[in-house]
C-alpha positions as CSV (number, residue, x, y, z in Angstrom):
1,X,-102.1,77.0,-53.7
2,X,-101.8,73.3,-54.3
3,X,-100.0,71.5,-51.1
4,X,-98.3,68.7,-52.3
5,X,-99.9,65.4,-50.1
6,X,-96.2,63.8,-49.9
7,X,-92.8,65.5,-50.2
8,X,-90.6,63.3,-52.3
9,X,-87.4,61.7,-50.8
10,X,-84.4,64.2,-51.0
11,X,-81.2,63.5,-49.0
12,X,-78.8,63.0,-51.0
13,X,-76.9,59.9,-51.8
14,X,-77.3,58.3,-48.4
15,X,-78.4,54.9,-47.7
16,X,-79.0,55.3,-44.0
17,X,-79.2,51.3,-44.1
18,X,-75.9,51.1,-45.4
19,X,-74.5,54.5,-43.0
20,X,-76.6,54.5,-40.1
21,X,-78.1,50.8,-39.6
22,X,-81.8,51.5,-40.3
23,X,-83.9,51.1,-43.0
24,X,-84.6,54.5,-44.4
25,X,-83.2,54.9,-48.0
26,X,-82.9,58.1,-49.2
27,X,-82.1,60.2,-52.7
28,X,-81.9,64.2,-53.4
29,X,-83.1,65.9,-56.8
30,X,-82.6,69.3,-55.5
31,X,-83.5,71.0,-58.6
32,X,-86.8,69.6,-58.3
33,X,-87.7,69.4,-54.4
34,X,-86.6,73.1,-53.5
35,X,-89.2,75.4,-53.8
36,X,-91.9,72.6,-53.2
37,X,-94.5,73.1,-50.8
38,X,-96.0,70.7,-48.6
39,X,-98.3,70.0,-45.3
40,X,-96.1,69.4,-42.5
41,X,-97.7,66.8,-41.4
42,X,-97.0,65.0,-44.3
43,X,-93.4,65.7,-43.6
44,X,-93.5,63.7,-40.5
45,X,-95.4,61.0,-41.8
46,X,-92.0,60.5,-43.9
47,X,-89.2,61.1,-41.7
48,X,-90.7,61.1,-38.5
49,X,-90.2,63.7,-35.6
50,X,-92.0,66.0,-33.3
51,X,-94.5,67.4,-35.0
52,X,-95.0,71.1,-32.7
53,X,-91.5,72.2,-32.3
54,X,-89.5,74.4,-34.1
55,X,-86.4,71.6,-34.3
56,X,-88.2,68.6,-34.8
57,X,-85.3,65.8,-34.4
58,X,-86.2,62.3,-36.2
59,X,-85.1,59.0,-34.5
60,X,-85.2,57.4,-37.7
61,X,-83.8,59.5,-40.3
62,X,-80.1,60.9,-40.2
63,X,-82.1,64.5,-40.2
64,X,-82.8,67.5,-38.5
65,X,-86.2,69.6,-39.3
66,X,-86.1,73.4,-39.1
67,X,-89.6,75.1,-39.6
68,X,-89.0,78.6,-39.9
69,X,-92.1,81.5,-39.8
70,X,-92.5,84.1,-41.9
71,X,-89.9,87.4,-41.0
72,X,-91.6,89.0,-37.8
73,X,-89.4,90.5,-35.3
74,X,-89.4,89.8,-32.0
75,X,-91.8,93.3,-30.8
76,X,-94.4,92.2,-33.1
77,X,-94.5,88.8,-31.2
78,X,-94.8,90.5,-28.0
79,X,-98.1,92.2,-29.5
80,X,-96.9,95.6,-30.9
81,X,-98.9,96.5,-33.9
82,X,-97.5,95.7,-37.5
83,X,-100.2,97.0,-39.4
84,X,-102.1,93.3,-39.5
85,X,-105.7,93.2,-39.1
86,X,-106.6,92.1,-35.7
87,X,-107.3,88.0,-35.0
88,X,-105.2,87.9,-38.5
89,X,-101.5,87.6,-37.7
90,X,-100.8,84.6,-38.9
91,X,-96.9,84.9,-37.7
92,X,-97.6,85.2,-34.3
93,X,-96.1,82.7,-31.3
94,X,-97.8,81.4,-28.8
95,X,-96.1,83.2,-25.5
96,X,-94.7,80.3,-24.3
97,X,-92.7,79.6,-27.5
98,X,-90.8,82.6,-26.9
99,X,-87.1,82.6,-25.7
100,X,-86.3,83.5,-22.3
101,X,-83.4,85.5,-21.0
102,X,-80.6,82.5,-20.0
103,X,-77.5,85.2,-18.4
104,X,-75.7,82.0,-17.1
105,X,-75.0,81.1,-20.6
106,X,-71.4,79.5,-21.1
107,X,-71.4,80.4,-24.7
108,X,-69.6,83.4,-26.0
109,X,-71.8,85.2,-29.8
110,X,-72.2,88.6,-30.9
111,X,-75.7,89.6,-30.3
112,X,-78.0,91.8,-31.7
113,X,-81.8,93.1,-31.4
114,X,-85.2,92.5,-32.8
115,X,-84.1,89.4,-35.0
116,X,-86.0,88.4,-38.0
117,X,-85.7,84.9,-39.8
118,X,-84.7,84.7,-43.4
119,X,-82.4,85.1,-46.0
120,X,-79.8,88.1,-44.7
121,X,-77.3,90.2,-46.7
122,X,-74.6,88.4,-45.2
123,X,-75.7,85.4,-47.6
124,X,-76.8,83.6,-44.2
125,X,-80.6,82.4,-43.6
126,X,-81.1,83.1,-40.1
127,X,-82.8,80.9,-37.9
128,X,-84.0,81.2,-34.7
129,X,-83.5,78.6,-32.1
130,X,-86.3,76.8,-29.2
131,X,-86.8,79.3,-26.4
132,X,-84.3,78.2,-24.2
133,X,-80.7,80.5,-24.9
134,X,-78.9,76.8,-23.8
135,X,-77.3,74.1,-26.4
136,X,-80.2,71.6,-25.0
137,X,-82.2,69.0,-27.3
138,X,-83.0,70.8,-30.7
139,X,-80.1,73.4,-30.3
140,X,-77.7,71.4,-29.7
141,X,-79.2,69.1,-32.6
142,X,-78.5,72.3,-35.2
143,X,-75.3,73.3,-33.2
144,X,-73.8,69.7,-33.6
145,X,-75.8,68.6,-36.7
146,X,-72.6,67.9,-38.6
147,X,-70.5,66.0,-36.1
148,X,-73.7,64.0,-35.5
149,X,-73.9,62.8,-38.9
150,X,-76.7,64.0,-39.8
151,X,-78.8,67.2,-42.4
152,X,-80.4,70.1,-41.6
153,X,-83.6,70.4,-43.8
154,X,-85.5,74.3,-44.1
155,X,-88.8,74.6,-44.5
156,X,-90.2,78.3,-44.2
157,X,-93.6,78.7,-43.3
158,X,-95.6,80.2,-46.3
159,X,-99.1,81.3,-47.3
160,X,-102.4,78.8,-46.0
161,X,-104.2,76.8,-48.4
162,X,-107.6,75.8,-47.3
163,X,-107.2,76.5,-43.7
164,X,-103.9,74.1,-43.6
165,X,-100.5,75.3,-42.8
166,X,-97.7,75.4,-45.9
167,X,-94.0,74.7,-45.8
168,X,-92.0,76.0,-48.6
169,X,-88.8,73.7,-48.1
170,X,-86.1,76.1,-48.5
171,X,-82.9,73.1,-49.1
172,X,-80.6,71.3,-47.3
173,X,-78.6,73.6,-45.0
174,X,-75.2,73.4,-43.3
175,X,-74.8,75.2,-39.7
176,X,-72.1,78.2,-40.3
177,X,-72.4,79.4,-37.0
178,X,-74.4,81.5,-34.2
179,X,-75.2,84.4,-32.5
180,X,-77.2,85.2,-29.5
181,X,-80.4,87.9,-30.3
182,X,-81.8,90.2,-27.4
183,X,-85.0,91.4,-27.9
184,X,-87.5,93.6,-25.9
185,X,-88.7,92.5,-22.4
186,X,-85.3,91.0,-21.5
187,X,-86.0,88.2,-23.8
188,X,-82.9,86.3,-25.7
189,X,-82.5,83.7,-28.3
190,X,-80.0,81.5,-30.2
191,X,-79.9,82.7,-34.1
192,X,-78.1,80.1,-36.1
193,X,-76.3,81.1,-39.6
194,X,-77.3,78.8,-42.3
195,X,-75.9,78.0,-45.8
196,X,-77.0,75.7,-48.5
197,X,-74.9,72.7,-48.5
198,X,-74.0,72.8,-52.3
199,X,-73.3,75.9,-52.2
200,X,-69.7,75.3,-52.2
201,X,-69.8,73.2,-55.1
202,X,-70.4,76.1,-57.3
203,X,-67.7,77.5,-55.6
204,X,-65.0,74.8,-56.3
205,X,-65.5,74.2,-60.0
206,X,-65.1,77.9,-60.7
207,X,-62.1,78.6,-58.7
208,X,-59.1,78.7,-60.6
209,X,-57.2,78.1,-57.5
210,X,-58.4,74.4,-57.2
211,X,-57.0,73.2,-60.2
212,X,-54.3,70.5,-59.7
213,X,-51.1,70.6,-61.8
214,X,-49.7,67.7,-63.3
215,X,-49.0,65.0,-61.0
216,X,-45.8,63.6,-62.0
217,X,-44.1,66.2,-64.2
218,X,-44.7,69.9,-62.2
219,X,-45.8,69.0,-58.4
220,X,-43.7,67.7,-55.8
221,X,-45.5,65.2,-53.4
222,X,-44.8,67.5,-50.3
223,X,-46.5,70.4,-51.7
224,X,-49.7,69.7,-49.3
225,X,-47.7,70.6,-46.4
226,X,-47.7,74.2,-47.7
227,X,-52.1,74.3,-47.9
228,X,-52.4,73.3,-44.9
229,X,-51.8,75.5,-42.4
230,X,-54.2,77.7,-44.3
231,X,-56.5,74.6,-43.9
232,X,-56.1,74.0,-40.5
233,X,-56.9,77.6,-39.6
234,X,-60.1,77.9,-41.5
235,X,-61.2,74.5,-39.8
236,X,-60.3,76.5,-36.4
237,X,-62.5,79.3,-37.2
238,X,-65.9,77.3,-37.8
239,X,-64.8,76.6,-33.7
240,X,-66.1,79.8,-32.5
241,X,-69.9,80.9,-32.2
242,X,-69.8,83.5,-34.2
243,X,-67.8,82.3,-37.0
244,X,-68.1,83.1,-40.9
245,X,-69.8,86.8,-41.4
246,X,-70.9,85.8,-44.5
247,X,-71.6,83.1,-46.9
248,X,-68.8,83.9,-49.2
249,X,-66.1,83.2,-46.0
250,X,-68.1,80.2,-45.2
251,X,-67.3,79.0,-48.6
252,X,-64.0,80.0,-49.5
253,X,-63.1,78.2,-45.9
254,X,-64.6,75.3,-47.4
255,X,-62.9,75.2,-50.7
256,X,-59.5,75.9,-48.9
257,X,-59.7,72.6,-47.0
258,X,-61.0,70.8,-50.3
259,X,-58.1,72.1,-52.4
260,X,-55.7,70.7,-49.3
261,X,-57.7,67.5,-49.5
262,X,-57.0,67.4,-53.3
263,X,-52.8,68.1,-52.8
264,X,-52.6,66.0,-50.2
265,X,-54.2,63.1,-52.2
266,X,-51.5,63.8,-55.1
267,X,-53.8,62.5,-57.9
268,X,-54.3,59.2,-55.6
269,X,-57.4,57.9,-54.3
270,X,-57.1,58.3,-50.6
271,X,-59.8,55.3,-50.0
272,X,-58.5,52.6,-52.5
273,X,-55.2,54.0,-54.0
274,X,-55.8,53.9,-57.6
275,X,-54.9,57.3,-59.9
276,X,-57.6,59.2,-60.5
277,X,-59.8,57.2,-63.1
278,X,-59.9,60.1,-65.9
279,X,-58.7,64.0,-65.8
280,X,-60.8,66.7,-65.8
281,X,-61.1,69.4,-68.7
282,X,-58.2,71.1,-67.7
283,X,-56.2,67.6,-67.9
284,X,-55.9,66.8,-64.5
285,X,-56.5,63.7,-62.3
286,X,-59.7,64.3,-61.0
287,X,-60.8,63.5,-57.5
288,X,-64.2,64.2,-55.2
289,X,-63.6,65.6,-52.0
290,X,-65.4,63.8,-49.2
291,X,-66.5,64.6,-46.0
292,X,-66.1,61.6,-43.8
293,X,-68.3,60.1,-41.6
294,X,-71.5,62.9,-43.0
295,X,-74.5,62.0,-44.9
296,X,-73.3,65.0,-47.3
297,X,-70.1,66.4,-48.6
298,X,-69.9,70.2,-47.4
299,X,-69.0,72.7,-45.0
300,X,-65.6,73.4,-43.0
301,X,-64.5,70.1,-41.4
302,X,-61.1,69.5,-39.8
303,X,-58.0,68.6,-42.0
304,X,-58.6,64.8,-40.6
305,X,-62.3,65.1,-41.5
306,X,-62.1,65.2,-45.3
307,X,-60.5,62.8,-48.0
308,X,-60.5,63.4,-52.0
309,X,-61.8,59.9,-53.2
310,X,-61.9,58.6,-56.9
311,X,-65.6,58.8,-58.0
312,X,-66.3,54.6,-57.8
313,X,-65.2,54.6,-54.0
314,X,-66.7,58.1,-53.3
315,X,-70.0,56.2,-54.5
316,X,-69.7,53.1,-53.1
317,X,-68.9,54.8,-49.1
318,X,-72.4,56.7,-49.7
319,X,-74.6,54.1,-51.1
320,X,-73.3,50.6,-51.1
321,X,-74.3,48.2,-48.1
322,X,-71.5,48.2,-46.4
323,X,-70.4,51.8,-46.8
324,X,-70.0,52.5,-43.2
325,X,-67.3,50.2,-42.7
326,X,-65.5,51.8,-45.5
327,X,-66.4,55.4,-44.0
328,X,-64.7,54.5,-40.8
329,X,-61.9,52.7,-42.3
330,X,-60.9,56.1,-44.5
331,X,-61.4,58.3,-41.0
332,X,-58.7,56.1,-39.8
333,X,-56.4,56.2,-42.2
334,X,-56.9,59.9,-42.7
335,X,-56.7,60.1,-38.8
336,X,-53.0,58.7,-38.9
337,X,-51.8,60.5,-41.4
338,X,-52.3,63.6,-40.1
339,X,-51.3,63.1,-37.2
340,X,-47.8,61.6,-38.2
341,X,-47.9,65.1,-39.9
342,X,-48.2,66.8,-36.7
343,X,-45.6,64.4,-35.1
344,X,-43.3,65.2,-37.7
345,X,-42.1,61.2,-38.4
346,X,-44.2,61.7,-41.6
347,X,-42.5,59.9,-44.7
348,X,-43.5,60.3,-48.6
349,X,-41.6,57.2,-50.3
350,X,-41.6,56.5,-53.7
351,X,-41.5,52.5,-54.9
352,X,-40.7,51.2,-58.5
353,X,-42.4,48.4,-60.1
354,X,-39.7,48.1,-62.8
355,X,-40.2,45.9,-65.8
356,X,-37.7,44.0,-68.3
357,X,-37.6,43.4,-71.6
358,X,-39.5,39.6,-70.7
359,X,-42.5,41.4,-68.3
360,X,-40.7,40.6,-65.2
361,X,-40.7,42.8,-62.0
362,X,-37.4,43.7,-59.9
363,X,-37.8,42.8,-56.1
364,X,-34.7,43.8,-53.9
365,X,-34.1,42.5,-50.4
366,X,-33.3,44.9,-47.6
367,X,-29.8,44.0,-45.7
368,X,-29.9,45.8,-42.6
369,X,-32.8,47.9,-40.5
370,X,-35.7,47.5,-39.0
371,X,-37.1,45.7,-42.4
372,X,-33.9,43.4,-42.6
373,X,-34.4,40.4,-44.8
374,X,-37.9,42.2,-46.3
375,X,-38.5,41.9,-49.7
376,X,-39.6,45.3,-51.5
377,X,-39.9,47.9,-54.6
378,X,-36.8,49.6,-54.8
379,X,-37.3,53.3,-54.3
380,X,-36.8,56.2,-51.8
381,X,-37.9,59.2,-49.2
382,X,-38.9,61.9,-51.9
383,X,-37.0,65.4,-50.8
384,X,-38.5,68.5,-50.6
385,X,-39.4,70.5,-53.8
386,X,-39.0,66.9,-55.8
387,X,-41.4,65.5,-58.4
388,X,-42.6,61.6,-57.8
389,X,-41.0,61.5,-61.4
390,X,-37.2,62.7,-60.0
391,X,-37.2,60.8,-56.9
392,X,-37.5,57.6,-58.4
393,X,-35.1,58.4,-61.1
394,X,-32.9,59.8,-58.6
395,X,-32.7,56.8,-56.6
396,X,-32.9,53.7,-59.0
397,X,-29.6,55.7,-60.2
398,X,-28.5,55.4,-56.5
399,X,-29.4,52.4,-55.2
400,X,-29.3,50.0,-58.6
401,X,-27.0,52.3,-61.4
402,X,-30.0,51.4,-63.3
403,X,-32.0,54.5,-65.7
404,X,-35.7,53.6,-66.1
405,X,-38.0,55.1,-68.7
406,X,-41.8,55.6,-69.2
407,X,-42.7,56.2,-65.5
408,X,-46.5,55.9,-64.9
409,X,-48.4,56.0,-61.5
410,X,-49.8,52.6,-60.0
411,X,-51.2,53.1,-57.0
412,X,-50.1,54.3,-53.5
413,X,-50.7,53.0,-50.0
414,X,-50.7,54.0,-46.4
415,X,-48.8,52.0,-43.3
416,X,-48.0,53.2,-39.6
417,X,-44.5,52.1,-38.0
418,X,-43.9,51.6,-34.8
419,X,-41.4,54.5,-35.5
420,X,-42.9,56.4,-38.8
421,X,-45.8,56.6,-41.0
422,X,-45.1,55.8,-44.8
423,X,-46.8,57.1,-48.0
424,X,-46.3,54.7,-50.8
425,X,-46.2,56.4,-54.0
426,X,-46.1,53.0,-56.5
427,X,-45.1,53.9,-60.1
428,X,-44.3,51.0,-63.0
429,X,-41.3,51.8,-65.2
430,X,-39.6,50.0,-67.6
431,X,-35.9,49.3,-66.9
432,X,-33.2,51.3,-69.7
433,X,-31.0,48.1,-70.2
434,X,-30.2,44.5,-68.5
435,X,-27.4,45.6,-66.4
436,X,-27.8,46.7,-62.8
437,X,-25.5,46.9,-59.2
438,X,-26.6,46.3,-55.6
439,X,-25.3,49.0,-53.8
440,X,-27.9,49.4,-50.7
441,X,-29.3,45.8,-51.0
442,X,-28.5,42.3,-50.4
443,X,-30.5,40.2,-53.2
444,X,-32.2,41.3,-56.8
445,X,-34.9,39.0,-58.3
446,X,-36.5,39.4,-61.4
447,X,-40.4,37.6,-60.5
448,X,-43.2,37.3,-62.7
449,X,-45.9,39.6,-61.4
450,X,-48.4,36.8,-60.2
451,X,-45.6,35.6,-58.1
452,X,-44.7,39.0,-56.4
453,X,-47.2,38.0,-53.5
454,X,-45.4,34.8,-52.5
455,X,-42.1,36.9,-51.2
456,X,-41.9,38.4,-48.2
457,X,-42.5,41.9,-48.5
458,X,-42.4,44.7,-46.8
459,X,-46.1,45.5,-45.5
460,X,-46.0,48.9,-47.0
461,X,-45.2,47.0,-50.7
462,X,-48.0,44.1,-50.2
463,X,-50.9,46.9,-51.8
464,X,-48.6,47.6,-54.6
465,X,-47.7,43.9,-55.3
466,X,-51.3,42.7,-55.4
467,X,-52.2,45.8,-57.7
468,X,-48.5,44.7,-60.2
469,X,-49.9,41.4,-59.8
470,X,-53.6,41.9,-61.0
471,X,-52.7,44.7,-63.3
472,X,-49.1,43.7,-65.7
């Protein structure tokens, strides 16, 4: 068997000068690395590590090694015969690589006996942990791999090729969980669930349940709030050791948070605000879920962990120079948003950018509040089981007797109150008529749109304005 003398570069879409500060640039092409086989220490010389360990740990790459051996269980390693020729068990551990008994454990797992590695029925690969049945150095390293930032590469140990060792690598792998294995002798070890990262991918574009419905004409802007309970208790579940039985729980868990990261974006980029550039084949907007603040975009993250992002930005956070800032600027908004959510003091507003006959826009001026004398979009708090379509012809009629027509989205933006947390749902429209009544507001004025940002506006309005500006 040919070893390969240098495994190609295969994390995908991560610039870990961009994401982690070094200089170690990075690309997948899954469909041609997996499978490969190569000399391990030609691994290393790539990415770094220890080279004699199980979980080899890299300083310099956003990466976690796993070398697993070929399926033995845990009696043949103690020496019980397995039908191999004597001086020729080439799966065999040296005795001090094998796990010791750790009863003061804090961590709660099923257990079973006589573990092998490998693919499982359950869907799983199971891997077995360093000798040690604590979350210390490597273990922890797989445990934590995802809240770390960083990928858990496979390699399986596979048949010698002129006297060298061979690593089949296997794919990039997300931790589903754990179990603690008790084997003869008193002897115990950490068993780790592992699923390919991309396996939910597959997953997602043939569920029928992901599809979104049209934004504006069938959905109401609230109907995230109903996903995500389901959401938030799948994310709970990937809490406990021995979560996900098998692979297909692991990965309807993960399309159930995706599909609540999809509603809750409405058809909205939840990094830049834009619509969705294009729809999908079904017609609808389509977004990419992302998983913020990991070198990859799978597995079952928190409801805070995960945005849908427009293909450009979803891009740009992964491989542009300054990424990271974006990264962390999303997980911040995301962050507040949910937890206005929790807080209940959570507001989905809709704003008009409403046009005349001449190509000006309508600003009104707020009379009383907290926003007094602010400039803004006139629009309103969309009610439950209400289209963004309905709300804004609801209140233009209430706040301006004025009917609009050809309502299109714009873009939307996030702001935190001292005393709320707004979603901005802009939409341009073109006004039915010259004629309209102040009956909430203090001041009208029709502005042309490269002079909207030269009024004081409301902060929640200044994303929409510079968008009206740039775009009418």
């Amino acid at each position: 068997m040919r070893i390969s003398p240098k495994p190609r570069v295969f994390v995908r879409s991560i610039s870990s000068q961009s994401i982690y500060g070094g200089g170690f640039n990075m690309e997948l092409n899954q469909e041609l690395m997996i499978g490969s086989v190569y000399a391990r220490d030609a691994i290393h010389s790539l990415y770094g590590g220890q080279r004699g360990l199980r979980i080899s740990t890299p300083k310099a790459a956003p990466v976690v090694l796993l070398f697993a051996r070929k399926s033995c269980d845990f009696k043949v390693r103690h020496g019980v015969d397995c039908g191999s020729p004597e001086g020729e068990h080439s799966c065999a551990l040296p005795e001090d690589e094998l796990p010791i008994a750790h009863t003061a454990s804090a961590e709660l797992a099923p257990y079973v006996s006589d573990p092998e590695e490998g693919w499982r029925d359950d869907g799983f690969y199971h891997f077995r942990g360093e000798k040690h049945v604590q979350f210390l150095r490597g273990n922890r390293a797989v445990r934590d791999h995802a809240r770390d930032g960083k990928l858990l590469l496979l390699f399986e140990e596979t048949t010698r090729s002129e006297g060298r060792q061979a690593w089949r690598f296997i794919g990039s792998m997300e931790c589903a969980g754990y179990y603690f294995a008790q084997a003869s002798a008193g002897r115990m070890a950490i068993m780790f669930r592992l699923a390919p990262v991309h396996a939910i991918d597959r997953l997602r574009k043939n569920s029928h349940e992901l599809v979104l419905h049209s934004v504006l004409a069938e959905r109401c802007a609230l109907d995230f709030l109903n996903s995500r309970h389901g959401a938030i208790a799948a994310s709970a579940e990937s809490t406990r050791p021995g979560h996900h039985s098998n692979a297909w729980k692991w990965s309807s868990d993960c399309a159930l948070i995706q599909r609540y990261a999809l509603d809750r974006a409405f058809g909205f980029c939840e990094s830049c605000g834009k619509p969705s550039p294009f729809s999908d084949p079904d017609g609808e907007p389509y977004l990419e879920p992302h998983y913020m603040l990991r070198p990859y975009d799978s597995g079952v993250d928190p409801v805070h962990g995960i945005a849908a992002c427009c293909p450009e930005c979803h891009r740009m956070i992964h491989d542009a120079w300054n990424g990271r800032s974006h990264d962390v600027a999303l997980a911040r908004k995301i962050a507040l948003l949910e937890r206005s959510v929790d807080r209940g003091d959570f507001l989905a507003v809709t704003a008009a950018v409403i046009r005349n006959a001449e190509g000006k826009v309508l600003l009104t001026q707020r009379g009383h509040g907290a926003l007094a004398g602010k400039w803004e979009f006139p629009g309103g708090k969309i009610e439950p089981g209400e289209t963004l379509e309905a709300c804004l012809a609801r209140e233009i009629r209430e706040e301006l007797n004025l009917d609009i027509a050809d309502i299109r989205p714009l873009v939307s933006s996030f702001y935190q109150y001292d005393d709320s947390a707004v979603r901005l749902f802009g939409l341009s429209a073109n006004a039915v008529g010259n004629q309209l009544e102040l009956r909430e507001h203090i001041s009208k004025a029709w502005v042309w749109p490269h002079e909207l940002e030269s009024y004081d506006l409301a902060s929640a309005d200044l994303p929409i304005a510079a968008v009206a500006a740039r775009l009418l």
